[in-house]
C-alpha positions in Angstrom: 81.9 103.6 112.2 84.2 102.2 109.0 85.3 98.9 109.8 87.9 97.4 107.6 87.9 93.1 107.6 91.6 92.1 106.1 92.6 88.5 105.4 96.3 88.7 104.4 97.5 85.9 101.4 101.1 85.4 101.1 101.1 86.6 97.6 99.8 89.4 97.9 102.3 91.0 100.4 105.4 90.8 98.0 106.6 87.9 99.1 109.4 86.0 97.3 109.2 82.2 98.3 109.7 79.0 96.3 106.7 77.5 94.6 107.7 74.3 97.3 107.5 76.7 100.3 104.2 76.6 101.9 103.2 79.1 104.8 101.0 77.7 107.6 98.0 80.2 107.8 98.4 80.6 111.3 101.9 82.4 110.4 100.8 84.7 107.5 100.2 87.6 110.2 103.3 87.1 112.2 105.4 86.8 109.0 103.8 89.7 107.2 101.9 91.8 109.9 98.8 93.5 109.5 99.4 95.8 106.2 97.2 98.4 104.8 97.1 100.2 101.5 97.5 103.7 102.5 97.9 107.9 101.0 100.2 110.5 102.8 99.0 113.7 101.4 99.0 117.2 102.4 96.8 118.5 105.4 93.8 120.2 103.3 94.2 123.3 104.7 98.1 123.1 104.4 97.7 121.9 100.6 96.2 125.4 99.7 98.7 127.4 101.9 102.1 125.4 100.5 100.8 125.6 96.4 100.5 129.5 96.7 104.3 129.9 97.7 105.4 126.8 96.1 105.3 126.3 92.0 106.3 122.9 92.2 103.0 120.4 92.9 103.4 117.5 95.5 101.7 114.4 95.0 99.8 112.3 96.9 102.4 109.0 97.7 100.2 105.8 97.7 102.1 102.6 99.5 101.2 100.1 102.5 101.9 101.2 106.6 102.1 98.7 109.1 99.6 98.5 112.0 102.1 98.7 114.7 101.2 98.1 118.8 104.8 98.9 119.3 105.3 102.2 118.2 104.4 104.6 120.2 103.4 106.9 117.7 103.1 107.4 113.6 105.9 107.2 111.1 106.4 108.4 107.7 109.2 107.4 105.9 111.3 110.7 105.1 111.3 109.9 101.1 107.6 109.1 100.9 106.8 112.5 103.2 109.3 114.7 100.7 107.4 113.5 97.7 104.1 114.2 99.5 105.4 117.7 100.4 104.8 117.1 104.0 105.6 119.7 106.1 108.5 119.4 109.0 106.7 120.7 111.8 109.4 119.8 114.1 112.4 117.7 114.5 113.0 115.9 118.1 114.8 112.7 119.7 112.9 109.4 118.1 113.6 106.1 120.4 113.3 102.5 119.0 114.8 98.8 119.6 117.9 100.1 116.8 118.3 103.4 118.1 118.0 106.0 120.9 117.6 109.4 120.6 118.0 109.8 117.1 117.1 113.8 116.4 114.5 112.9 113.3 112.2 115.4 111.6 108.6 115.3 112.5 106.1 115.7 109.8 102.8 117.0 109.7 100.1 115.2 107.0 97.1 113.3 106.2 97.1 109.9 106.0 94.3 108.0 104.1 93.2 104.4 105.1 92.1 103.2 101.9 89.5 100.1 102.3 88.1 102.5 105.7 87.8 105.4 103.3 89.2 107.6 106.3 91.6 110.0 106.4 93.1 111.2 110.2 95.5 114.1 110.2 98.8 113.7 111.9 100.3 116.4 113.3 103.4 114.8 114.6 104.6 111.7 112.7 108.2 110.9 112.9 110.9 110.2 110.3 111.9 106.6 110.3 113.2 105.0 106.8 110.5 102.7 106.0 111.5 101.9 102.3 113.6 99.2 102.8 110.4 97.7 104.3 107.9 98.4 101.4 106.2 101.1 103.6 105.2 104.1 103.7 103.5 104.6 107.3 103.7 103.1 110.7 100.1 103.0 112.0 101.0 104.3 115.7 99.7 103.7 119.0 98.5 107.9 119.0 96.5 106.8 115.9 95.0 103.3 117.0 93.9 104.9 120.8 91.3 105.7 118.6 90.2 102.8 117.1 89.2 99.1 117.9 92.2 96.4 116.4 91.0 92.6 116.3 93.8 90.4 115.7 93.2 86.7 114.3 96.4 85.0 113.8 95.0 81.3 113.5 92.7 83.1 110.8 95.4 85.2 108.7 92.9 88.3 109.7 92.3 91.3 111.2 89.9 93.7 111.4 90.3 97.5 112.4 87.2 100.3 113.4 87.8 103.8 113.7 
């Protein structure tokens, strides 16, 4: 079983702060959250399938996702996904604190944990507009029913098994 062990530092999340502002260690995880460096990519079997029809080659889009108790399920951001070449498998009603049943499109991908050297397929993630975030991915509850989340806020770490 992978297990990732994650200690976040203020400067390595992209945080702008003063060189007098000083973060207690017991709110790096609140302020920040637990980030990890992450790759949407094609489904395998979906990469081969889209390339024969399609001459133009999608990328894999490396960024951070957000391991996130509250959502319900996965999220791509819809910019990331396009330049992945994710497929919409569907489109349906997406329900957060900001909005309620907002029709989004639902993609279908692979999504690489990097330091767990794991890959899970996602069949249906939703559209949410992550960029504005620095992310890529919410890390949904459909993903983490799978896995075993240890979070140490007086620490600054967590740890995550799949």
């Amino acid at each position: 079983m992978p297990i990732l062990n994650t200690r976040v530092q203020a400067d390595t999340q992209g945080a702008e702060k003063s060189s007098s502002e000083v973060i207690p260690v017991n709110m790096l995880l609140a302020q920040f959250g637990p980030i990890v460096k992450v790759t949407l990519s094609l489904v395998s079997r979906e990469n081969n399938a889209i390339h024969e029809v399609d001459e133009n080659t999608h990328e894999p889009v490396n960024g951070s996702a957000l391991i996130d108790t509250g959502a319900s399920v996965t999220c791509f951001d819809p910019e990331a996904a396009t330049k992945a070449g994710l497929i919409i498998a569907d489109s349906g009603p997406r329900h957060s604190a900001t909005h309620t049943n907002e029709i989004v499109p639902i993609y279908a991908g692979s999504l690489l944990i990097h330091k767990l050297g794991f890959g899970v397929n996602v069949h249906r993630a939703y559209g949410a507009s992550l960029k504005e975030q620095n992310l890529v991915a919410l890390i949904g509850r459909d993903i983490l029913s799978n896995c075993m989340l240890v979070y140490n806020g007086p620490d600054a770490s967590f740890s995550l098994s799949i």
